[in-house]
C-alpha positions, -999 to 999 in steps of 0.1 A, spaced: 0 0 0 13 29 -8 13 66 10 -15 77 29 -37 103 14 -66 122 31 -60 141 65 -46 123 93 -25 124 126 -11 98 146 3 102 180 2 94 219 -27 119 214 -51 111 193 -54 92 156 -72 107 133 -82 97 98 -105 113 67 -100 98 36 -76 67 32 -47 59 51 -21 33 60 -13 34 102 11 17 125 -18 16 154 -4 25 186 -15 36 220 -31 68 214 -58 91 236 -88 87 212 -89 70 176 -115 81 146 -118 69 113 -144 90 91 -125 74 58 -109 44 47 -80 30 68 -57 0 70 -40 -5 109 -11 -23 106 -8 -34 145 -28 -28 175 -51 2 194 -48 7 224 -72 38 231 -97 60 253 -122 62 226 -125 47 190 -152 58 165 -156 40 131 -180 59 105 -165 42 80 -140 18 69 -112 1 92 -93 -31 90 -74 -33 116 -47 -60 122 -39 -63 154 -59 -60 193 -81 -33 202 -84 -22 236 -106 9 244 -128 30 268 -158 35 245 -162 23 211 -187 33 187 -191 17 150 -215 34 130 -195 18 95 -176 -14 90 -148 -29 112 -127 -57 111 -108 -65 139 -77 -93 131 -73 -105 170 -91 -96 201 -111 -63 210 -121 -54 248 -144 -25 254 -157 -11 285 -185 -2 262 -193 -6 227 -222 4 200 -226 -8 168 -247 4 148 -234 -9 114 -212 -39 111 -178 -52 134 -161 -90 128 -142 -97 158 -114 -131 148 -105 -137 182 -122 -131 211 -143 -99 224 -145 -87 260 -164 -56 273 -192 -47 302 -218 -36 281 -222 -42 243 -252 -23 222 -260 -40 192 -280 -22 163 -265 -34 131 -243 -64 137 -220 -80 159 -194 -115 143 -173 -127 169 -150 -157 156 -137 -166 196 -155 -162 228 -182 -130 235 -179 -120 273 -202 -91 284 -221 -81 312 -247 -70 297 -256 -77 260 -282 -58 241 -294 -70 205 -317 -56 184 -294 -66 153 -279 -95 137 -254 -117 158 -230 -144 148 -213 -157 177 -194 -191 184 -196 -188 224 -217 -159 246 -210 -155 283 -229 -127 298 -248 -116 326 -278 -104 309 -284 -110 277 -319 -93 258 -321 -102 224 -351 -82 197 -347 -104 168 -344 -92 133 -332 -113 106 -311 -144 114 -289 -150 143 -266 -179 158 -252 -183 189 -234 -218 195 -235 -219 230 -251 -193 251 -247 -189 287 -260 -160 307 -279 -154 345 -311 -138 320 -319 -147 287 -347 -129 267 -353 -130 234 -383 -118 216 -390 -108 180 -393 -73 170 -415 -51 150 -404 -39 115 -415 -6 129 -389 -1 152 -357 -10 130 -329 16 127 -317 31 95 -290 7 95 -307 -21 98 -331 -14 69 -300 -11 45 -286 -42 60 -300 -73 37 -315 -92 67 -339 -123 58 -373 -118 63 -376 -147 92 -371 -138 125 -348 -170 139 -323 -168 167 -301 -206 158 -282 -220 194 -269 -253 200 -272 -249 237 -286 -225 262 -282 -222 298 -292 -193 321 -311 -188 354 -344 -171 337 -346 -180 302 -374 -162 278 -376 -179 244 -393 -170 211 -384 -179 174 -354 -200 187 -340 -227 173 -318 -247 201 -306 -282 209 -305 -282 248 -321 -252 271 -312 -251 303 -320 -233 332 -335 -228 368 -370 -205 352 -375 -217 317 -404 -195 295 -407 -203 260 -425 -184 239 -441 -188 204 -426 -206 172 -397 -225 190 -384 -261 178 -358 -271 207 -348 -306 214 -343 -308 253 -353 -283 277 -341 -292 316 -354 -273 341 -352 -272 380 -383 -250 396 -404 -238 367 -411 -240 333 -441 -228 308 -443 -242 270 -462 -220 243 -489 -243 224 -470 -232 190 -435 -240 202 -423 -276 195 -403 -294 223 -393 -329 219 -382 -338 256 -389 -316 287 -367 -328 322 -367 -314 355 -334 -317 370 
């Protein structure tokens, strides 16, 4: 690649690029990225704002992040909070207190969060959080979801964001797990091997092969469950 082009600065201060550029990375106060840019190690930052473009190579470690355009992160990214609002792919694994999801979320490793909130499209090979609400839209699959609260519902095509309408999301509503385990568990529109948990709810239009609960647990008539346990 060759020079950068557009307006940029980067320093222990702050990393700014509009237009298209090349960067080291670096350990910098705040990091923005209104244009096109390639990061050729890792961020290590107080803020990071994506409105459009950024591959990044390396690690990400930040305060706040927002991504309002497209991401890709090559290793691991930690947050202490993080809103996406178009699209980030995380390879490794992805670590932050509270996560905001709007447009959609890919995480290749392990998710950790406190608190998780969809109203997107996730793609995630493990999910450990605390809470976890989910407002379906489109497709989503989590391989093995564990959290103390689990609530996913569908939601309206009223109440979808900007992003999400120029997103190319299928017109099912669908949340695909292999398993699920949490204390309180709400279910709709889920697809799931095993669900697991102490106060198991599911809704309408789930097909799950085992649920195992231990003090309570309602079934929707137009849910199909193939074995129910009490453990």
């Amino acid at each position: 690649m060759g020079e950068k082009a557009g307006h940029w600065r980067g320093d222990r201060d702050d990393l700014r690029v509009s237009g298209i550029g090349v960067l080291n990375g670096g350990k910098v106060q705040s990091a923005k990225i209104d244009g096109i840019a390639w990061v050729n190690g890792d961020i290590d930052s107080e803020s990071l704002i994506v409105n459009g473009k950024a591959d990044i190579k390396g690690s990400v470690r930040t305060g706040n992040a927002e991504v309002h355009g497209l991401a890709q992160v090559g290793s691991w990214f930690e947050a202490e909070c993080c809103k996406i609002e178009g699209m980030l792919d995380v390879e490794e694994a992805m670590k932050c207190r509270e996560a905001k999801v709007y447009g959609s979320l890919t995480v290749h490793g392990c998710c950790q969060a406190e608190r998780l909130i969809s109203e997107g499209k996730l793609k995630l090979d493990a999910l450990s959080a605390g809470e976890m609400r989910m407002k379906l839209d489109g497709q989503s699959s989590v391989r093995e979801l564990s959290a103390g609260k689990v609530d996913v519902s569908v939601k309206g095509d009223w109440l979808r964001s900007g992003w999400q309408k120029l997103l190319s999301f299928p017109k099912e509503h669908r949340l695909h797990a292999g398993t699920i385990e949490g204390e309180d568990i709400y279910l709709e529109h889920t697809t799931a091997s095993v669900v697991r948990g102490t106060r198991v709810k599911i809704g309408p239009g789930c097909d799950i092969g085992l649920v195992q609960y231990s003090e309570k647990l309602e079934l929707h008539s137009q849910s199909d469950i193939r074995q129910t346990k009490r453990f």
